[in-house]
N, C-alpha and C positions, 0 to 999 in steps of 0.2 A: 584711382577713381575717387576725385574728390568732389565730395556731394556740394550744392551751394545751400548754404541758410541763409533765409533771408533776411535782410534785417531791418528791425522796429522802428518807424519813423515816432521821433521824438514827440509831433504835434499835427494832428492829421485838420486841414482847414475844415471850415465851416460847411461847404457842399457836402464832403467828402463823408464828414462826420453825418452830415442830416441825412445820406443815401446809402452810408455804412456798405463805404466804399475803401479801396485801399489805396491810401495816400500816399503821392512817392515823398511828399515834402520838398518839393521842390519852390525856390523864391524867384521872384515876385510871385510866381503863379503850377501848380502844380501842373502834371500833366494831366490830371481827368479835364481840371478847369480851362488849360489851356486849348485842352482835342476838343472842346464844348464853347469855347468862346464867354467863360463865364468870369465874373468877377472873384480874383481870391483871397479871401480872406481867413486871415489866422488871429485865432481869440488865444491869448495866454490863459494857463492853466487858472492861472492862480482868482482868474476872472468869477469862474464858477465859485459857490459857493461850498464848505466843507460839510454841510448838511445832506447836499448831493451825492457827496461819496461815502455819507455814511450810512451805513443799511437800517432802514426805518420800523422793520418788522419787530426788532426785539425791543425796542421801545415802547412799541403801540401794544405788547400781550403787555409788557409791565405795566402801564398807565391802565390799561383795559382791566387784567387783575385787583388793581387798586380800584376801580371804580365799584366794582361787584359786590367787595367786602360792606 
């Protein structure tokens, strides 16, 4: 009985990601975009900026703390 895992698409396109959807990653054109007739596109990671994935809260009480004093 072997179970299946699924597995992690490396880079989920731009609809997919904006309707937080699951993306098979397929090219030229996934299957959501394809069963939808939409145009697909895939943004590289590296596009985004590293501020985005960095979590903003524990900066903003430091900065906020500093201000108070």
């Amino acid at each position: 009985d072997a179970r299946r895992v699924p597995r992690r698409t490396p880079m989920a396109c731009q609809f997919c990601r904006g309707r937080k959807l699951k993306c098979d990653g397929g090219r030229p054109s996934c299957g959501n975009c394809n069963r939808r007739g939409y145009p697909c596109q895939y943004v590289p990671v590296y596009a985004y900026s590293s501020s985005f994935l960095r979590p903003r809260h524990a900066d903003q009480r430091f900065h906020s703390s500093e201000q108070q004093k």
